[in-house]
N, C-alpha and C positions, 0 to 999 in steps of 0.2 A: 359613655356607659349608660349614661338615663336613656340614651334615642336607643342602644340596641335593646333596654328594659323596655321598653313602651311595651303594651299591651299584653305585660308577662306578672303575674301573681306575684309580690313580694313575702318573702318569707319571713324575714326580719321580724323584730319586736319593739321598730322605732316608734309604730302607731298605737302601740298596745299600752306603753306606759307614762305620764306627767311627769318631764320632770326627772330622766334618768341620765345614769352617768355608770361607768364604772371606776372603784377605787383603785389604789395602790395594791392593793391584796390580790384585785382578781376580782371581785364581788364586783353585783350590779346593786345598784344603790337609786331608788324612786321614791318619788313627792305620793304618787297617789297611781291608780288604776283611770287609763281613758275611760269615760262614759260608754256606752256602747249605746245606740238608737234601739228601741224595744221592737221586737219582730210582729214584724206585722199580719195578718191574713194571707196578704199575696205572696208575702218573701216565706209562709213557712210552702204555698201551693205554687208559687211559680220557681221559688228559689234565686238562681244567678239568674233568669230570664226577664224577672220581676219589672217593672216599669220605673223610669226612675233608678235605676242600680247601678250607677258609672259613677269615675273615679272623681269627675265632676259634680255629680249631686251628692255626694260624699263631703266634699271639699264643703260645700255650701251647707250643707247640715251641719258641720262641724263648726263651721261660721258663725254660723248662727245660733247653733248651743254655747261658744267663748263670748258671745255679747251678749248673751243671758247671762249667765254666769257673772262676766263684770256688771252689769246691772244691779245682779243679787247681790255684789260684793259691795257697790259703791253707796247702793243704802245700806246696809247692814253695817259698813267697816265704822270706825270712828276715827276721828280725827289724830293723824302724825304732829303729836307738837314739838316733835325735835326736828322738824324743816324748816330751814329760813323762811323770814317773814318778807312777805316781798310786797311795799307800797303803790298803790296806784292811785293816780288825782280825781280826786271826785269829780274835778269840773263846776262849770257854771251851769246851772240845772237853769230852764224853762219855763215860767209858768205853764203858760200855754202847750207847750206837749211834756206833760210828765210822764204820760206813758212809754213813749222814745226815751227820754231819760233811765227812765227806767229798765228799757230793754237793753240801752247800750251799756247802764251800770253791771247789768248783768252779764252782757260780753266783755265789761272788764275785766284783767284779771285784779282782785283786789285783797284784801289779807285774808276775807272768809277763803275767798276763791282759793288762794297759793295754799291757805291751809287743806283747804280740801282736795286740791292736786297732790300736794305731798303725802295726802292721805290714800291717796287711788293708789298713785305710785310704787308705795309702800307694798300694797296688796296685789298689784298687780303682776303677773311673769314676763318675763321678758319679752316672748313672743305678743304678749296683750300691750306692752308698753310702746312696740313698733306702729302698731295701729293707732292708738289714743294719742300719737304726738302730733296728727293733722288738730286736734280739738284743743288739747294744753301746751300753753308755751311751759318749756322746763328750762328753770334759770341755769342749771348745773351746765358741763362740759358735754356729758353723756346725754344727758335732753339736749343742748344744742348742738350735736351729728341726727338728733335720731330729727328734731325741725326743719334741718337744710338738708333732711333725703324724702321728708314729708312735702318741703317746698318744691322739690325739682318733681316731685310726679303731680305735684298740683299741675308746676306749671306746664308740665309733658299734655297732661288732660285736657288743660285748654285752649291748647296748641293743636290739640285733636276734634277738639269740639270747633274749634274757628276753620279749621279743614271742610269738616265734615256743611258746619254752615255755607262755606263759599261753592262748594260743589252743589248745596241745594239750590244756592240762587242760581248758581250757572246755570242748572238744571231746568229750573221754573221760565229761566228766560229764553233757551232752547226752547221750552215747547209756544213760550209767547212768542215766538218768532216763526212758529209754523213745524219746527224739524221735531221727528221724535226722540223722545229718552231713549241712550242709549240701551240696552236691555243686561239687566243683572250679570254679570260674568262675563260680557262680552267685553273684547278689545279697547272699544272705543269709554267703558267705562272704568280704564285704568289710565288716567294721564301719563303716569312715566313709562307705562308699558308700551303705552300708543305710540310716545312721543320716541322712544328708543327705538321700536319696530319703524317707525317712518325715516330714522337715521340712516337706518341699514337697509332702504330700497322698499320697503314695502307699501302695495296699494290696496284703498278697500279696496272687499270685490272679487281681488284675487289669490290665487292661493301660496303659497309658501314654496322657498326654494328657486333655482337659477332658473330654471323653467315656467315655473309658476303652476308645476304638478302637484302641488300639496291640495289639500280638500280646504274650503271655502266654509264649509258649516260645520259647529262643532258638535263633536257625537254626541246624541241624546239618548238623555236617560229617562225609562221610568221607573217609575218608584212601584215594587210590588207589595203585595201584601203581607201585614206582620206576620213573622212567624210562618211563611209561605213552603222557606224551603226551595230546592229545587225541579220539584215533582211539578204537573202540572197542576193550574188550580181552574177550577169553574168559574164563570164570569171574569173570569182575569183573561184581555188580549194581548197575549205577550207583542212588545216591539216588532215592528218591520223590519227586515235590514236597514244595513247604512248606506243612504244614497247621496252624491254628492248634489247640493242645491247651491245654485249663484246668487238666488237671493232669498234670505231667510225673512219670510212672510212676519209680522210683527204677532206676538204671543196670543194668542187665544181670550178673551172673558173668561173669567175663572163662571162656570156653571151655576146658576140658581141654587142657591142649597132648597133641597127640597124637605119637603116637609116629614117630620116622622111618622112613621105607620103607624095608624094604629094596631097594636099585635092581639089585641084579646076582646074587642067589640064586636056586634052584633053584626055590622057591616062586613069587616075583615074575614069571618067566619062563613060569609056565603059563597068565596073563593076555596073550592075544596082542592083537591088532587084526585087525577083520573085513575078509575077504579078499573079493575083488566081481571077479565074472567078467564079462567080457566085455559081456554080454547085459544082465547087473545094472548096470552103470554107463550103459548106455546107456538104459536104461530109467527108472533113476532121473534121469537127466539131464532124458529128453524129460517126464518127470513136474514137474520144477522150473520146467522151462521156460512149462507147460504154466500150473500155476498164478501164476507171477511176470508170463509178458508184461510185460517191460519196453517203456517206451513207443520210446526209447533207451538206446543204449551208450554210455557215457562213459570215456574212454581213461583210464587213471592211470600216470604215468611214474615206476619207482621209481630213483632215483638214490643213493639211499642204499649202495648195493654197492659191488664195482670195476665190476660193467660195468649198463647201465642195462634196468631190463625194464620190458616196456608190460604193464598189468595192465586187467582190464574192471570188476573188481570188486574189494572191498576185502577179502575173503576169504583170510584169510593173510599180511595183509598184516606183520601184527605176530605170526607166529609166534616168529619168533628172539627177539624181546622174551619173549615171554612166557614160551620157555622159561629165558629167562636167568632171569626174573623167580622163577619157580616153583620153578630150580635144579635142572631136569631133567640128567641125566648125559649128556655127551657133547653139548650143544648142537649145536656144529658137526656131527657123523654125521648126528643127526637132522634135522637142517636139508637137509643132504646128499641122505640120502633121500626126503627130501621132496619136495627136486627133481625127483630121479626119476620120484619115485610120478607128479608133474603133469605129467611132460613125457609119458610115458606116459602117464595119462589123455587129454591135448593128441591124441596122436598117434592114439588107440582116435579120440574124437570126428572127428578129422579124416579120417581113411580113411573112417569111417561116412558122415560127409558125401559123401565121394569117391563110396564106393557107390553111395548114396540116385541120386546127380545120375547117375548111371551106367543105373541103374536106371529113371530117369525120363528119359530121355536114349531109354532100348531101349523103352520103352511111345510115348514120343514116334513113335519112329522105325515100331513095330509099327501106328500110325493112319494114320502120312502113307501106309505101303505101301498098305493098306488102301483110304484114299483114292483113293489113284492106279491102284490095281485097279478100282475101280467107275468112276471116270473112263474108264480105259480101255476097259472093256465098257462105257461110254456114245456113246465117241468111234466104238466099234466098231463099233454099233448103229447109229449118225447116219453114218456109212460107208457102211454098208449100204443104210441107206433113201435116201440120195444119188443112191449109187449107182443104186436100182432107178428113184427119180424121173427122176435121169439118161436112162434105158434109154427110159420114156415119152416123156419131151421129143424125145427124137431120132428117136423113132418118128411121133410128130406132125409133125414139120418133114421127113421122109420123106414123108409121106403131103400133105400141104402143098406139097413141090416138085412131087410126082407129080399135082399136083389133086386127090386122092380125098377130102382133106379136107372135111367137113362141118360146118353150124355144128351138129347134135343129137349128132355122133358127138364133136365139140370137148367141147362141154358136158358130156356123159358120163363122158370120159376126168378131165376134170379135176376132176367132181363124186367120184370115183370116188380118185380122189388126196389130195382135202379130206379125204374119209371116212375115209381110212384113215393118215396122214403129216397131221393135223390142226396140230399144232407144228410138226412141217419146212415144211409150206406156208404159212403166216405169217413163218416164220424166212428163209425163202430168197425171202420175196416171188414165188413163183410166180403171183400174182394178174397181174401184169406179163407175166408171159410169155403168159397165156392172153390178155390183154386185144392182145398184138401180134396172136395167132393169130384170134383171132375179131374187130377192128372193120375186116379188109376184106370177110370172110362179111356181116358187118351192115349195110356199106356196099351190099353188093347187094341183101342184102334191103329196104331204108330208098329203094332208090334210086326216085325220082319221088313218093313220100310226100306228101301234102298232110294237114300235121297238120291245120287248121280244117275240113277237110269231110269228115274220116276221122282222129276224135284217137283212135277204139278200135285201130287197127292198131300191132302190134309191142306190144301191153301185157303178153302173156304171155312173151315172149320176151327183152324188157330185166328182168322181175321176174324170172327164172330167172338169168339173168348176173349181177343185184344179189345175188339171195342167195348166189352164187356166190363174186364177186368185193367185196364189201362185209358181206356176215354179218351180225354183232352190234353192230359197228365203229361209233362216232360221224361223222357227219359232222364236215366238213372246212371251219369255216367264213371260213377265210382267202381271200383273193382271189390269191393267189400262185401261179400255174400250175402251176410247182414242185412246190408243196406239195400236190397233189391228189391224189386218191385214183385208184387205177385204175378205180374205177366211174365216178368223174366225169371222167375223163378221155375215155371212154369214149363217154359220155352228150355232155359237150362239142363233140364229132367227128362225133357220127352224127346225136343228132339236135337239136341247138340250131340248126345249121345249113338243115336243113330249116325250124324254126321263124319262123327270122327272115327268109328268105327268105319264109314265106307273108303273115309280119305287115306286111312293111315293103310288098308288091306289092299284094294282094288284099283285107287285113284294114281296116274302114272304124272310125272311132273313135265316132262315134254308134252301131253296131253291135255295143255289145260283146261279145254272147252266143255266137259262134262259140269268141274268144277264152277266155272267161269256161270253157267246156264243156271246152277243152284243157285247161287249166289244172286244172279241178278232175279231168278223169280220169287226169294225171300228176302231183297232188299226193303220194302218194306215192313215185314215181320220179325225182321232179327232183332231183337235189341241191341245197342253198341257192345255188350258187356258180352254179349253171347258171340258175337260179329269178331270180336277181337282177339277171344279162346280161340275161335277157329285158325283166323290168319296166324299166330301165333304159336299156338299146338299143332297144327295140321298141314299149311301149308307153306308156309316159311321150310317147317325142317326137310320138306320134301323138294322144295327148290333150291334148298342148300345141299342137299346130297346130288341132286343132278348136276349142278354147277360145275361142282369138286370131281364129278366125275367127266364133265365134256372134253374132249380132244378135237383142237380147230381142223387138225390135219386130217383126223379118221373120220370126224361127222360130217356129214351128207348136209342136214338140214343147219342153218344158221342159229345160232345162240338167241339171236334175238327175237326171233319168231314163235320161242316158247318162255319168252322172261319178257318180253316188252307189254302183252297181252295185262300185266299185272302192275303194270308201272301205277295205271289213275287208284286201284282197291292198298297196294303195298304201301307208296305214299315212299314215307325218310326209311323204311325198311329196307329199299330197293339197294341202299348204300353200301349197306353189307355184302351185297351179291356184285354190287359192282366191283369194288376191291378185290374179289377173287375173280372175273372177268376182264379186267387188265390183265393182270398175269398170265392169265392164261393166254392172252395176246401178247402179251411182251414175249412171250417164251416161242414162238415162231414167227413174228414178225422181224427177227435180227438176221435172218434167211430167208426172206425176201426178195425177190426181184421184181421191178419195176412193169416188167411185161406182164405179171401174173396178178390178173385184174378180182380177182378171189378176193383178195385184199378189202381190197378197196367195200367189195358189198357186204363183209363182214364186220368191217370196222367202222364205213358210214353213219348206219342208224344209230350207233353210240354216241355222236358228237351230241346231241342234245339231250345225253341221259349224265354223262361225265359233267365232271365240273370244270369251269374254263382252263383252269389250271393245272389240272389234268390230262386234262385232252391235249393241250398244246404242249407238256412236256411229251407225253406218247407220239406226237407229230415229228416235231422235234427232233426227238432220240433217234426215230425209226425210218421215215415214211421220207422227210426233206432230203437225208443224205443218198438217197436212192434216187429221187428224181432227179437232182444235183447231176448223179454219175451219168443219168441219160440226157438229157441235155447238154452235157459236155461233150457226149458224143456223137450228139447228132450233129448232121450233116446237110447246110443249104445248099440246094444246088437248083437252080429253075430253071433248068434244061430238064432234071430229072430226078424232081423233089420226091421224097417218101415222108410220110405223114404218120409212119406208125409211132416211133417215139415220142415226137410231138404228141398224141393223143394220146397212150400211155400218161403224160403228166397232167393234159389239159382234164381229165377224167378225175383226178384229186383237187380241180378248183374249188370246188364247195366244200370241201371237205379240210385242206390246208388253210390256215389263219391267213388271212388278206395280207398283211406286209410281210410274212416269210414268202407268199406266193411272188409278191411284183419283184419282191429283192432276189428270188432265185431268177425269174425272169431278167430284169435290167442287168445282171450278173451272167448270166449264165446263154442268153438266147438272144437280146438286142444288140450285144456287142457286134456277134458274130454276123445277124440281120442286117443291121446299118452299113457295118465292111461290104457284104455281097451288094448292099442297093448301090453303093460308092462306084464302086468296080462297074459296074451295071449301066449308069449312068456316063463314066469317064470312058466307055469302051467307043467306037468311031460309031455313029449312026446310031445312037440306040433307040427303038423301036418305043416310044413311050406310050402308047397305048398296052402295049404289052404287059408293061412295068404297070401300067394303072391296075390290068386287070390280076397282075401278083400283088400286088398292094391291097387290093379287096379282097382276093382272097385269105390272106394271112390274115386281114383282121375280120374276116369271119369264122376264122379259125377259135375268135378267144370268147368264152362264155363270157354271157352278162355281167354278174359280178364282178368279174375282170375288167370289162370295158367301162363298168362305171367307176373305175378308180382313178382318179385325176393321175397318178404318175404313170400307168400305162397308158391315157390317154396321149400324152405329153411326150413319150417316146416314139407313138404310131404318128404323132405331130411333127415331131424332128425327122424322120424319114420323107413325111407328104412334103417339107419345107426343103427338101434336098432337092425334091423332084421337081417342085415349081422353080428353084435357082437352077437348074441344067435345063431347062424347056424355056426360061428367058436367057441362056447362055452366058449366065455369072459364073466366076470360076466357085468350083464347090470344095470344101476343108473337111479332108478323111476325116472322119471319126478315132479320137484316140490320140490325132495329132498331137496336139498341148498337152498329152499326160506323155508323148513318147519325147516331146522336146525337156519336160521338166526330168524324165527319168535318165534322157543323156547328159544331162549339166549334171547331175548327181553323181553317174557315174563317170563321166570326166573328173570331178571332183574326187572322186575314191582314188583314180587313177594316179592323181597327180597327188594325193597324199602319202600311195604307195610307195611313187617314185622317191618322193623325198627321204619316208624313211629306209629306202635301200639305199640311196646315199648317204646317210646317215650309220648305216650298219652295213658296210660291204660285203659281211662275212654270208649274209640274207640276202637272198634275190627273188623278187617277184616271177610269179611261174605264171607266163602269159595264159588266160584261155580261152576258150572260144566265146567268142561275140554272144553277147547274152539275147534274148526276144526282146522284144517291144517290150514295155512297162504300162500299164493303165492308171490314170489318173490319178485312182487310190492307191496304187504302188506304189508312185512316184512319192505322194505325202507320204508313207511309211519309212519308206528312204531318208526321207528327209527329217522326219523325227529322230527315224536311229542313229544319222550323223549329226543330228544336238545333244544325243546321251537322253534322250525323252521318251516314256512311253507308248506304242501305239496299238490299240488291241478294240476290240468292237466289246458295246453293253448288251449284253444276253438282255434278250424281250424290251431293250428300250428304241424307239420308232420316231422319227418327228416330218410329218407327213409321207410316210411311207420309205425316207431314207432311214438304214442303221446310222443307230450313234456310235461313235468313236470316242473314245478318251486319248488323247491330244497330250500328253503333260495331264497337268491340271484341271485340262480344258475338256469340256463336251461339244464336238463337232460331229458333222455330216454332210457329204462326201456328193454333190452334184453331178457325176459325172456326163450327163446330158451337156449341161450349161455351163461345165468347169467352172462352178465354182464350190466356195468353202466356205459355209455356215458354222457359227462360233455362239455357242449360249452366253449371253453377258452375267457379269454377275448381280445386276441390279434384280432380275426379275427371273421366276423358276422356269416359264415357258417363255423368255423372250430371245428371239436368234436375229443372226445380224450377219451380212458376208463379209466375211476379212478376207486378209491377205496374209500370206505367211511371215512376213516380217511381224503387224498385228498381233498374229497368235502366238512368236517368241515372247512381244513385251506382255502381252497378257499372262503367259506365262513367270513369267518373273511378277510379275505385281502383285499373283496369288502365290509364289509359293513360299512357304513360311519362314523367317526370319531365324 
């Protein structure tokens, strides 16, 4: 309980009273009031800080006021004569030293003596009787406990003293031997600390722990200045870090004390302090400032005064300290002027300031005049020219009421105004004002106008006003009246309306080229807004009423001869006219025939005005199934070939989509070609120059496009490859072969299914019938799908190098007939194909189809 009290204020009343106790009752019960020490000067000005003020110099004042006090007591008191008398032998006294005798009668104790023991005794407290029994023996019980605890700290004392002696001789003989004294605090100046630490592994030198990572030097301290605090102080270098040293260099010579200043002599006072004008503090300020840049200011409020100061910095903060510290004369003065000195400084900074913004304030003030002078000769200037514009306009509107007004003398005046007031006439919009004066001059001029049979009139005359009244300027390509420009407002008024009076009464829509001719000789002068009325209001409703009314069958002239003309000025307009232009072809192209080559020059020039998918359904639907029928009917013969149906189809190659062209051909035309070259070849003696020169011929027979497509290339290749194997006398394999062998296992197959099930049903009999044709390779796979219960039908518009696709089952195939074989889409990849076999495409079959 006392160590966790250490250093904590008692509250108690132990030290307050002499002598106290409490009764039975409750009551406290005291001899007397402790003395208290008188307050001194510093304890009333420093208080608990005071010098001297610990619980130790306490102890010892109070020490030493109880042996005054027994002092006072043991002369003053008078003798106890009710203490035993206690005898002691005088001895054999000395002539020769009486004074010895004398002193040791008086360290005897003898009757005066006991009496005057029993007398102290008597007066003395308890606590005073503990101390007094190192000096009197007390004959009682109670005196001899309080003797044998006086004797055991005697002898504890000398037992400390005979220590403290043997370590000094050790000491002295150390250094007579050369080594130094250990150094205060350290290791080697504790024996049983040294002697313990070398038990347990340790060497000077080095440091602590298994390793020997401990630090070697012990941390130092110094000592700072009273009453310092932890702020920074002046002349004070705080400590270095802590660095470890292996060998601590032996202490330092304590310093010279040097001599005291003199503080108030004649000498001392020719050492002044540097005196800073005006100019110099403010300079050295803006120089601190300059290199610090603080990022901020941080307020510091000091309270410690009577009255409180806001501080920015910590600069001076602990002056007073320090001079107390350092024992400067006159603290208070110099603190004093201190003040001064900064409020004064304060006050120099703060006018400066004043100045500066003063100063910056008059240069401010000297630009804005400045400013406002050239403004003013600006404003004076646009006055001016105002003005004189003014003077014109009213001159014009004079000459206007008067008639005399002209449209070249209009033009003049205001070209003449542009040139010179370029900025005001933009800024005042006088474009406006000319555009009032000259579109009723224009009106006259314009008046009876027939743009279509005279579109050169007025072209020099609106190009003059345009660059007049429009310039450099962008058009205007809003639709909002409002928002027009004064040249197309212009143009709007004068002559849009001539325009569409001529287009709507006299202009024929089969006739474009009157229109066509305006158009292009005011593509410069139109503005888009005006350009777009027209096609819109004027000629659009005129090429949608001819449209709706053309008949392919009755008209003479083609459609597209008076609607292509407008394709580049109509643009995404044309769209709508196209939509009714299908139709009207679909509505007699279902009555078609392949001979009547009409067709064809009416419906060509459209393939690049339709959209792809349009045109190739129109093909499609109409145009394939026709050529189809005539190639099926035509007839090879090269004995006595005719050429007309062939050319009948070959007259739709640019015009028919590239893979419906080679698939009506490989379908439709090589089968039958390959059969004749077969036949042609296997007859006795055939004539092969002959055959070369039908061979050349027929493929001069196929347009360009056509020859450049790799799967027509490839079938003119299989016929040349027939003819070099008959000209080295290899046997040659009909064409068709391997689709007529796969379609008779198939029907063998149906056969012998039939059979079975008539034996199965005898009541049913299969009705033989006639021998079916040959099968083609793709017939024979369709066969063979529909006796696995599997789908087989072709993908509308899907192609994979110029063969149709097929759906298979599951499966996407296409159908080699050239090369017999059978390409099968995998499923790992959307374009990857691969040639199976039909066995193949049953398991591919099963593996995709769904569970």
């Amino acid at each position: 309980m006392e160590e966790d009290a250490e250093g904590m204020d008692r509250l108690d009343m132990e030290g307050d009273f002499v002598g106290g106790r409490f009764g039975r009752d409750g009551e406290f019960y005291y001899q007397s009031r402790r003395e208290r020490a008188p307050q001194t000067r510093d304890d009333a000005l420093y208080g608990v800080f005071a010098e001297g003020d610990s619980d130790y110099d306490s102890e010892e004042d109070e020490a030493s006021r109880r042996r005054r006090r027994r002092k006072r007591r043991m002369d003053e008191s008078e003798p106890d004569l009710t203490r035993p008398v206690q005898f002691v032998s005088k001895g054999i006294s000395d002539p020769q030293k009486p004074e010895e005798d004398e002193e040791e009668a008086d360290q005897r104790p003898g009757l005066g003596q006991a009496a005057f023991s029993s007398r102290t005794a008597a007066a003395m407290s308890e606590e005073d009787a503990e101390e007094d029994q190192e000096e009197y023996d007390l004959p009682t019980g109670f005196g001899q406990r309080i003797a044998d605890g006086a004797r055991a700290r005697r002898e504890e004392k000398e037992r400390q003293q005979e220590s403290a002696k043997r370590r000094r001789r050790a000491t002295s003989a150390g250094v007579e031997q050369g080594k130094p004294a250990p150094a205060p605090g350290s290791l080697e100046s504790n024996e049983k600390v040294a002697k313990m630490m070398a038990m347990m592994g340790y060497k000077r030198g080095e440091g602590l722990g298994k390793n020997a990572q401990g630090i070697t030097a012990p941390v130092e301290t110094t000592l700072r200045p009273k009453n310092a605090g932890l702020g920074s102080v002046e002349g004070f270098k705080e400590p270095k870090a802590f660095t470890p040293k292996e060998n601590l260099p032996p202490p330092p010579p304590p310093p010279p004390a040097k001599k005291e200043k003199q503080r108030w002599s004649k000498k001392a006072s020719l050492k002044k302090d540097q005196v800073l004008t005006k100019n110099e503090l403010l300079a050295r300020r803006a120089e601190k400032e300059h290199d610090e840049q603080p990022a901020f200011v941080q307020k510091v409020i000091d309270m410690r005064g009577p009255q409180a100061r806001v501080l920015t910095d910590l600069k001076g903060l602990s002056n007073e300290h320090e001079m107390e510290a350092n024992d400067l004369p006159m603290p208070e003065l110099q603190y004093n002027v201190r003040l001064l000195v900064d409020e004064t400084e304060a006050d120099i900074v703060r006018l400066d300031g004043q100045l500066r913004r003063e100063q910056e304030k008059v240069a401010s003030l000297v630009r804005e005049k400045e400013k406002v002078a050239k403004q003013e000769a600006l404003q004076k200037h646009q006055l001016q020219v105002m003005e004189t514009i003014a003077g014109v306009l009213e001159q014009v509107r004079v000459d206007d009421t008067a008639g005399l007004l002209t449209l070249g003398g209009l033009l003049k005046t205001f070209q003449e105004l542009k040139m010179r007031y370029e900025e005001e006439f933009k800024m005042c919009s006088v474009a406006w004002v000319a555009c009032r004066f000259a579109h009723p001059l224009l009106i006259r001029v314009f008046q009876g106008w027939q743009p279509l049979e005279n579109p050169l009139f007025g072209l020099e005359v609106m190009s003059s006003w345009r660059d007049l009244l429009q310039g450099d300027q962008p058009y205007d390509f809003s639709d909002a009246t409002e928002s027009m420009a004064p040249y197309a407002q212009l143009v709007s008024e004068v002559i849009l309306p001539a325009v569409r009076i001529s287009g709507t009464n006299s202009w024929k829509a089969r006739d474009p080229e009157p229109m066509l001719r305006f158009l292009e000789s005011w593509e410069r002068l139109l503005p888009p807004i005006v350009l777009h009325s027209i096609l819109e209001h004027v000629i659009m409703p005129k090429l949608t009423a001819a449209v709706d009314s053309w008949d392919p069958r009755s008209e003479s002239v083609p459609i597209h001869v008076w609607v292509h003309p407008w394709l580049p000025t109509l643009g995404q307009r044309i769209e709508t006219l196209c939509h009714s232009i299908r139709y009207k072809l679909s509505s007699v192209l279902h009555v078609w025939q392949a001979h009547d080559s009409s067709a064809y020059a009416v419906l060509s020039p459209w393939k690049g005005v339709f959209d792809p998918a349009s045109w190739e359904d129109l093909i499609v639907r109409y145009i394939i199934p026709k050529l189809r029928t005539t190639l099926q009917e035509f007839q090879i013969n090269p004995a006595s070939q005719k050429f007309d149906q062939f050319n009948w189809v070959m007259i739709w190659a640019s015009a028919v989509p590239v893979h419906h062209m080679v698939h009506m051909l490989e379908v439709d035309f090589f089968s039958k070609w390959q059969q004749v070259l077969y036949h042609w070849l296997c007859s006795p003696n055939p004539d092969f120059n002959e055959i070369m020169n039908w061979y050349k011929g027929w493929r001069g027979l196929f347009p360009p496009e056509l020859l450049a497509n790799e799967r027509i290339r490839m079938l003119l290749t299989a016929g040349l490859e027939m003819m070099n194997q008959a000209a080295e006398g290899l046997e040659l394999v009909q064409p068709g072969a391997r689709e007529n062998v796969g379609y008779l296992r198939a029907t063998e197959k149906r056969q012998f299914d039939a059979a079975q099930q008539a034996s199965q049903y005898p009541s049913y009999h299969a009705v033989p019938g006639a021998a079916m044709s040959d099968m083609s390779f793709k017939d024979s796979i369709q066969e063979y799908a529909v006796d696995q219960g599997l789908l087989f039908m072709p993908r509308v518009g899907k192609f994979y190098k110029g063969l149709q696709v097929y759906e298979f089952g599951t499966v996407s195939i296409c159908i080699d007939s050239v090369k017999r074989l059978l390409y099968a889409q995998l499923q790992g990849g959307a374009e990857t194909w691969s040639s199976v076999s039909l066995t193949q495409l049953l398991e591919m079959n099963r593996m995709t189809r769904p569970r």
